[in-house]
N, C-alpha and C positions, 0 to 999 in steps of 0.2 A: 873812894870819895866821889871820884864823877860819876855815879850811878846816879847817886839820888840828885846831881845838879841836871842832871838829863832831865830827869822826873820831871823837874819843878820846870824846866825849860817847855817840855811837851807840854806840861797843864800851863803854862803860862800863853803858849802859841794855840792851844786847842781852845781855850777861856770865850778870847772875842767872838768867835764863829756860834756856840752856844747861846752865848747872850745875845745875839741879832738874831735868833732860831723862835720862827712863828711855828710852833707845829698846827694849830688849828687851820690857820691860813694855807699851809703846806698841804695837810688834807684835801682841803677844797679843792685846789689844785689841780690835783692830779684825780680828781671826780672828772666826768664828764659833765656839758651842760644838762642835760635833764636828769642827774644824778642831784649835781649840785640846786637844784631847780627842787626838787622834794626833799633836800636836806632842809633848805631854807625855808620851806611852806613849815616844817616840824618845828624849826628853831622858831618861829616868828609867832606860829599859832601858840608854840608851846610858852614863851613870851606874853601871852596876850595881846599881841599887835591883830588888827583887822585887816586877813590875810587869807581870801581864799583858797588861792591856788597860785604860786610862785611861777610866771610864765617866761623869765623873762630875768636874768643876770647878768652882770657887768662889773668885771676888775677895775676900780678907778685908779688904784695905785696903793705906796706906801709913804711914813711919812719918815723924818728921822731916825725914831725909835723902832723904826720899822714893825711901827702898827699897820697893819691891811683894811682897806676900806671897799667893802661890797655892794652894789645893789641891785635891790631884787624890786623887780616890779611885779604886779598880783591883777590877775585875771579882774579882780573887783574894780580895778583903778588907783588903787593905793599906789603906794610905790616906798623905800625906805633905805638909810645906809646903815650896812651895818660895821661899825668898828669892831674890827678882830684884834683884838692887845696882842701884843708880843711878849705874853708872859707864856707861863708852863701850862697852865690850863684852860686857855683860851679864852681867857672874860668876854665880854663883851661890852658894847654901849650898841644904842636902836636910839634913829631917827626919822623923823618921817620925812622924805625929800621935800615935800610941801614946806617946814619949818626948817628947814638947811637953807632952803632958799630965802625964806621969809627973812631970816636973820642975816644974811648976804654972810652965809658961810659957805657959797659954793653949791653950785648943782649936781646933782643925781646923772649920770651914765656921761658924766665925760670926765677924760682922764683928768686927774691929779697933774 
């Protein structure tokens, strides 16, 4: 009988660590910057954001849910945050720093 309360004891203690697990954010990570620097020109262009060439990244932080927020400035003058979700597939959400700020939600390249 104490096998399977073990069981349930491991999956109960391994559980939290999972559910606060960004793997997309994780990726990036452990990129270098000019790695992560032409991931981001691919997501962005691939996105349709006006993005010529990603020069220029910056970790702001996380938040609660330990959602990850990016940004990437762009050779053009753009610049943008990107919200990495703390789900299993790495959703996202795209803002343009310009409109972050407009709406007094905070600025583009300083920490959280």
């Amino acid at each position: 009988m104490r096998k399977p309360l073990i069981t349930i004891i491991l999956i109960w203690i391994a559980t939290p660590a999972a559910v606060f697990a960004n793997p997309a954010h994780e990726q990036l990570m452990r990129m270098s910057g000019s790695e992560r620097n032409a991931t981001l020109t691919t997501f962005l262009k691939s996105s349709g954001e006006k993005c010529d060439s990603v020069t220029r990244n910056f970790f702001q932080g996380k938040d609660k849910r330990g959602n990850a927020f990016w940004n990437a400035g762009c050779r053009n003058g753009q610049s943008f945050v990107i919200q990495v979700n703390n789900d299993s597939v790495g959703s996202t959400r795209i803002m343009s720093c310009a409109l972050l700020k407009a709406v007094n939600a905070g600025e583009c390249f300083k920490k959280l």
